[in-house]
Every structure is written in structure tokens, then in C-alpha cells.
Backbone as CSV, one residue per row, in Angstrom:
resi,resn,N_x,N_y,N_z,CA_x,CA_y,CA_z,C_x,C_y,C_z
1,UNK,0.848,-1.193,0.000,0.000,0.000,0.000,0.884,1.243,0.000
2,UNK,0.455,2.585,-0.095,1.033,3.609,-0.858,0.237,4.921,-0.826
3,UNK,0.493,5.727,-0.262,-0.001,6.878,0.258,-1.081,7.250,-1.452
4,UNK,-0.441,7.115,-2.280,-0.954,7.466,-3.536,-1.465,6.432,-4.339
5,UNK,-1.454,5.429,-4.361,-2.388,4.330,-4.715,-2.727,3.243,-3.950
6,UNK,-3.324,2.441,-3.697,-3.794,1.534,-2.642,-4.348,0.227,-3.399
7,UNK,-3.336,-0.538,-3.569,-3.765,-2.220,-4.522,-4.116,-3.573,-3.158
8,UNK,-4.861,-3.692,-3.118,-5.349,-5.268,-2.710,-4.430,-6.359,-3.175
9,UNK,-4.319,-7.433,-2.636,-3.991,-8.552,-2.781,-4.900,-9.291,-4.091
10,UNK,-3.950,-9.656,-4.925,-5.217,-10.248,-5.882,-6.006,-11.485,-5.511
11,UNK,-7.082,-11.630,-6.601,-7.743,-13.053,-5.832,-8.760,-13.188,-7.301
12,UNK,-9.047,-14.251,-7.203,-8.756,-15.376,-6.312,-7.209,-15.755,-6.269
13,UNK,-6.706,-16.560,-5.189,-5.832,-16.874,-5.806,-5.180,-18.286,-4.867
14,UNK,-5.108,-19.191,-5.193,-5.202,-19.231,-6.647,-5.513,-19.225,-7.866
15,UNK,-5.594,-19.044,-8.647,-6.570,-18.766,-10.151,-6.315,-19.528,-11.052
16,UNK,-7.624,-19.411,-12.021,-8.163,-20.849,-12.254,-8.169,-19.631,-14.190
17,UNK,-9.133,-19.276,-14.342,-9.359,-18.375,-15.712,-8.986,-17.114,-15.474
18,UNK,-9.073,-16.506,-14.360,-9.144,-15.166,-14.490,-8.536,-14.780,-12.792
19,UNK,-7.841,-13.619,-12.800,-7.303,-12.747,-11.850,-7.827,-11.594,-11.782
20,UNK,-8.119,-10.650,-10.554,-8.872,-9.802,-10.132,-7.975,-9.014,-9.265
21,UNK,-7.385,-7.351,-9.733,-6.890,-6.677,-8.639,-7.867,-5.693,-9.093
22,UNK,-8.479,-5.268,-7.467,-8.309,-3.971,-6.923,-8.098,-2.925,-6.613
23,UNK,-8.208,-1.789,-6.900,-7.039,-0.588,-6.613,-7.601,0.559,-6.326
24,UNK,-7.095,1.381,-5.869,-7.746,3.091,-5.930,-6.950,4.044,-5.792
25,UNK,-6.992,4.663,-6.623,-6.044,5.939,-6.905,-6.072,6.844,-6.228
26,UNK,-5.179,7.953,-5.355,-5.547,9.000,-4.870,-4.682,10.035,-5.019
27,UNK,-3.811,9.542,-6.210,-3.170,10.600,-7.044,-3.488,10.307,-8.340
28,UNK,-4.212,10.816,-9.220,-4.591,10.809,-10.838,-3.371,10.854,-11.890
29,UNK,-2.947,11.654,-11.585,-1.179,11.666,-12.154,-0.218,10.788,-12.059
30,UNK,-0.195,9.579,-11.314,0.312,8.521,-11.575,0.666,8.195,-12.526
31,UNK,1.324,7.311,-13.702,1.483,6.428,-14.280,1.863,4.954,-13.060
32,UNK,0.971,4.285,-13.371,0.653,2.645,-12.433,0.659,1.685,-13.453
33,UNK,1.434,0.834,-13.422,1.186,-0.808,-14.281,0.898,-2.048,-13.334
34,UNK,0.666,-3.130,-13.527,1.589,-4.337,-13.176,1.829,-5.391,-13.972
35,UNK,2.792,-5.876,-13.694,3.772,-6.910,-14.572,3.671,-7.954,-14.160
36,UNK,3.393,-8.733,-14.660,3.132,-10.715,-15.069,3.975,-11.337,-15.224
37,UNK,4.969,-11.993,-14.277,6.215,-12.483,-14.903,5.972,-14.069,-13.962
38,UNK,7.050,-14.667,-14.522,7.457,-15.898,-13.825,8.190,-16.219,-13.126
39,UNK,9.153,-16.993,-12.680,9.866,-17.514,-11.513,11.551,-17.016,-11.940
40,UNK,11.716,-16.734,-13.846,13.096,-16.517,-14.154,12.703,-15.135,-14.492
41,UNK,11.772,-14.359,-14.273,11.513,-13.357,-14.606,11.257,-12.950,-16.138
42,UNK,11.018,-13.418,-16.671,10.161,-13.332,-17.801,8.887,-12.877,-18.031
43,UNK,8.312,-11.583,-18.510,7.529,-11.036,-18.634,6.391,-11.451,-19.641
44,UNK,5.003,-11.661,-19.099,3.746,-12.114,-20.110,3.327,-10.720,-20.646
45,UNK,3.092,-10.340,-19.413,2.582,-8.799,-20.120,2.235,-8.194,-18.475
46,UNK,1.743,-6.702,-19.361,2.211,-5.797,-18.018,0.580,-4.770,-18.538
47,UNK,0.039,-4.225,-17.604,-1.033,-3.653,-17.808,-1.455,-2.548,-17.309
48,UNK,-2.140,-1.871,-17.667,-1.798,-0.139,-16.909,-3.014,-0.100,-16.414
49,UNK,-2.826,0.644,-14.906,-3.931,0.879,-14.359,-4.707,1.967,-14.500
50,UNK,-6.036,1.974,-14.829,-6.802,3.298,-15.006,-6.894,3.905,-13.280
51,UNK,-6.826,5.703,-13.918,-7.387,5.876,-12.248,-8.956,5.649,-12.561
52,UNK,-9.669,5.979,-13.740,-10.961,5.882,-13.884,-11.656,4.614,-13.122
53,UNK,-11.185,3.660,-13.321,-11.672,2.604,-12.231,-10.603,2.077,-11.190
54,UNK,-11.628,0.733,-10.885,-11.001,0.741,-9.749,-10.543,-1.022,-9.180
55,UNK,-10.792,-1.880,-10.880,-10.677,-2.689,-10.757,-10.091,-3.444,-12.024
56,UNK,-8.921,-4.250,-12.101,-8.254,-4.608,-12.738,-8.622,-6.649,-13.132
57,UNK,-9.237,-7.037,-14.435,-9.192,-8.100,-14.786,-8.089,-8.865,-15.638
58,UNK,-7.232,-9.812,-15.208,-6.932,-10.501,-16.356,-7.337,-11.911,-16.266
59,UNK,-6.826,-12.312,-17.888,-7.302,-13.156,-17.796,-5.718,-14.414,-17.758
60,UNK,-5.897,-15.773,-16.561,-5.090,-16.532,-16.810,-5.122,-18.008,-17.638
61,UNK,-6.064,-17.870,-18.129,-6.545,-19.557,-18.982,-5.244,-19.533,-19.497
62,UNK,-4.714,-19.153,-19.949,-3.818,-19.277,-21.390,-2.463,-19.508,-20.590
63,UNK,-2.355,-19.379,-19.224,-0.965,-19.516,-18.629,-0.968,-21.224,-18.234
64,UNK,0.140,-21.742,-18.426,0.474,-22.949,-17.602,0.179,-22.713,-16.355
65,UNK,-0.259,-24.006,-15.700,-0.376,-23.901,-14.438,1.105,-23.711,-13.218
66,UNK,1.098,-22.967,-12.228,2.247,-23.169,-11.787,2.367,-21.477,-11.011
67,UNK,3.030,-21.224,-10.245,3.706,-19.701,-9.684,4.223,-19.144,-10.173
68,UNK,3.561,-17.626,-10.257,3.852,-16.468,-11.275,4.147,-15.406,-9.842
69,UNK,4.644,-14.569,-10.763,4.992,-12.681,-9.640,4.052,-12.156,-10.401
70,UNK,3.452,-10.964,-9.736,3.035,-10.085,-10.030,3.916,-8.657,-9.555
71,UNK,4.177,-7.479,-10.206,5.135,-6.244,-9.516,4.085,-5.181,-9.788
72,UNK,4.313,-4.529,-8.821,3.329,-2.936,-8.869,4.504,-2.185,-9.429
73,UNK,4.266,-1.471,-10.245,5.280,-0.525,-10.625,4.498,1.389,-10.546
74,UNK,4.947,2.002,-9.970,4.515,3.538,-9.878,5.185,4.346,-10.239
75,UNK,5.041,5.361,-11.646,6.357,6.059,-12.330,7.121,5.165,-12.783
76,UNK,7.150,4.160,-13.109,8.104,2.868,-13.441,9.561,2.625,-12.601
77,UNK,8.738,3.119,-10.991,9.396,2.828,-9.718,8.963,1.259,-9.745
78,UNK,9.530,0.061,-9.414,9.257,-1.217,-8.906,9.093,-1.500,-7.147
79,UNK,7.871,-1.287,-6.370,6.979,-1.036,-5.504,7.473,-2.259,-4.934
80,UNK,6.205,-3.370,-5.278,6.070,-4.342,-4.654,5.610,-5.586,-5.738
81,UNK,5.967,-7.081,-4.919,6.061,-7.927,-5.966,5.472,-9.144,-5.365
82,UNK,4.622,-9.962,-5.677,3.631,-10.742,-4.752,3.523,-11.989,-5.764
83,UNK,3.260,-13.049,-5.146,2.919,-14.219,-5.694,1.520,-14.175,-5.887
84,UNK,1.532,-15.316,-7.622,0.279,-15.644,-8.007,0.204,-16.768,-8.043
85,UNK,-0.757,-18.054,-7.885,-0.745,-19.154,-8.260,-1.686,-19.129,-9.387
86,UNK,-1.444,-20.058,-10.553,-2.070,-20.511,-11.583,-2.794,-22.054,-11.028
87,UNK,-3.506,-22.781,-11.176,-4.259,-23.974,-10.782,-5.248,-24.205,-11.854
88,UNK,-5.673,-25.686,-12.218,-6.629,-26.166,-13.504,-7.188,-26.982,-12.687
């Protein structure tokens, strides 16, 4: 958490089709992403957060099953970095 944006823990998680973050902006001027990577750090993709909402979907069908990172990045500062599980 972050005086200027405030992200939840994603969920479900583990995840099965789809991942769900949370967030709320309380600086608009941000630039916010987060990044999808794996265990060697390899990047799936990375996704920008709107301040307009306040909730972030992806989707994981298409990933192998197995433990992924997720990174908050703010200003393309690297924040914080949290485990995801994938599960079928």
C-alpha cells in the first residue's frame, strides 16, 4: 500500500481463468502498471492501471499452471512484488 495508490492482494488466488486486482487511486497523475512475470523473470505482459476505475481483470486460462509474480510498478518505480498461483 502507498499513500498514492492503494492495490489489494489479488484473488482469487489461486486462479483458475481469471485474476482480479483492486485498486484506488488518490493521485490521478500517476502512471501505475503491473507486470506478469514468472519464476526466471520473464515477462507475459504488463497492464496499466486506469485511475478511472477501480478494478483490474486478467485473464489466466492461457498460462500454464504453476507460480507467477506479479510487480506494482509507480512512475516505473518497482513497488512491490507478490505471488500468483495458476491452478486447472
Amino acid at each position: 500500500s502507498n499513500s498514492t495508490l492503494h492495490v489489494r492482494d489479488v484473488y482469487p488466488n489461486p486462479a483458475n481463468s481469471e485474476a482480479v486486482f483492486e485498486y484506488e487511486f488518490f493521485d490521478a497523475g500517476l502512471a501505475a502498471k503491473i507486470s506478469l512475470h514468472n519464476i526466471l523473470g520473464t515477462e507475459f505482459n504488463a497492464y496499466t492501471l486506469d485511475p478511472g476505475h477501480r478494478k483490474l481483470k486478467i485473464r489466466t486460462d492461457h498460462l500454464s499452471p504453476g507460480i507467477y509474480f506479479y510487480t506494482l510498478y509507480i512512475n516505473n518505480e518497482n513497488l512491490v512484488t507478490r505471488k500468483l498461483v495458476v491452478k486447472r
